[in-house]
Structures are given as structure tokens and as C-alpha cells.
C-alpha positions, -999 to 999 in steps of 0.1 A, spaced: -823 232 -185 -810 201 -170 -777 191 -175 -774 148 -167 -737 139 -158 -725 104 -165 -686 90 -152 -683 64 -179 -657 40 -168 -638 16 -197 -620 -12 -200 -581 -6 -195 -565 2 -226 -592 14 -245 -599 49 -242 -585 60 -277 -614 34 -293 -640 45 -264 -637 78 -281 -638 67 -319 -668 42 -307 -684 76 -293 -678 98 -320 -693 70 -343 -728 75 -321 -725 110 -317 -751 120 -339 -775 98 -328 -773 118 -295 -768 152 -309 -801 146 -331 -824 136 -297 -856 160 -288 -843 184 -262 -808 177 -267 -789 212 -263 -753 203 -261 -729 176 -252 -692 174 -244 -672 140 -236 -636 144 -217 -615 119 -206 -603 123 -167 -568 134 -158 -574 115 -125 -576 80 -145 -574 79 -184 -599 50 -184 -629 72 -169 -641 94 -190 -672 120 -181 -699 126 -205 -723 157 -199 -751 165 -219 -773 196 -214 -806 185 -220 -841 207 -224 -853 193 -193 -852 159 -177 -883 144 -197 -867 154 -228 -836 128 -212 -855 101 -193 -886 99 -212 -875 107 -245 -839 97 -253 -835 66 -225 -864 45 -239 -859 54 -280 -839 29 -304 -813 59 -310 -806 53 -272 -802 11 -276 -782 22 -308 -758 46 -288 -757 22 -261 -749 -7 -281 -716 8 -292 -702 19 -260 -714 -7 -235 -688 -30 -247 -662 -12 -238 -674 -3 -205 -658 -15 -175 -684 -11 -155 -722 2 -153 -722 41 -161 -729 64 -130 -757 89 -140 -767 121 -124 -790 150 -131 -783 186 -120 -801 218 -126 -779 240 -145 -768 265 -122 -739 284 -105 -722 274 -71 -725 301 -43 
């Protein structure tokens, strides 16, 4: 299992419609090949970042599958514009710290 993290940073103001925007393109993640689970949580730090982790099948299942598919440019299309910034992206092998 790979779990991708993403720090998803919007425009000031607009985290109560980043997260109806999300929930409206929730299924269109939830419904990907490989996709396992997902949560979204906005940061305590800064209520206008908001982390997204998704536990994925394996990282093909993310980069080769969901990334290039329309239900990603669909996804995408909703959020981007009320993003702030590019999202950061990150993969990790689901694990536990030693």
C-alpha cells in the first residue's frame, strides 16, 4: 500500500467552499482502481491549507491510473480554482515510525 500525501493550499477565505467543492468530487476519487481510502483535514496551523491523504493500492494504481484519467481532470477542475497555489505531492509506503 502506498499512501500519496498532498498539502493543498487555498485561496484565503475559502476553505468552507474548498471543502463543499471537494465533497462534490469525492466520488470521482473514491470510485478510482486501487483507491483504498481517503481523508481531507484542514490544518490547525493555517485554516487555508488543508492535507489530503489517500491510501492508494500501490503507486501505479495513483500515477498511472488515476493522474492521467478524465475522473482526475474532472476532480482537478473543481478544486484547482480555489487553490492558492500548486499542490505539494508526496508518496510514502505505509508504514510505522521507529
Amino acid at each position: 500500500m502506498v499512501i500519496e500525501l498532498a498539502i493543498l493550499r487555498v485561496q484565503p477565505g475559502n476553505g468552507s467552499g474548498f471543502e463543499d467543492a471537494f465533497d462534490s468530487v469525492r466520488p470521482l476519487l473514491a470510485a478510482a482502481d486501487g483507491h483504498l481510502r481517503h481523508r481531507l483535514v484542514q490544518t490547525l496551523d493555517d485554516r487555508n491549507t488543508f492535507l489530503l491523504e489517500v491510501a492508494w493500492r500501490d503507486l501505479e494504481a495513483h500515477v498511472n491510473g488515476f493522474e492521467p484519467s478524465e475522473a482526475h481532470a474532472r476532480f482537478m477542475s473543481v478544486l484547482e480554482p480555489l487553490l492558492h497555489e500548486e499542490p505539494i505531492v508526496i508518496h510514502v509506503v505505509q508504514g510505522s515510525v521507529t
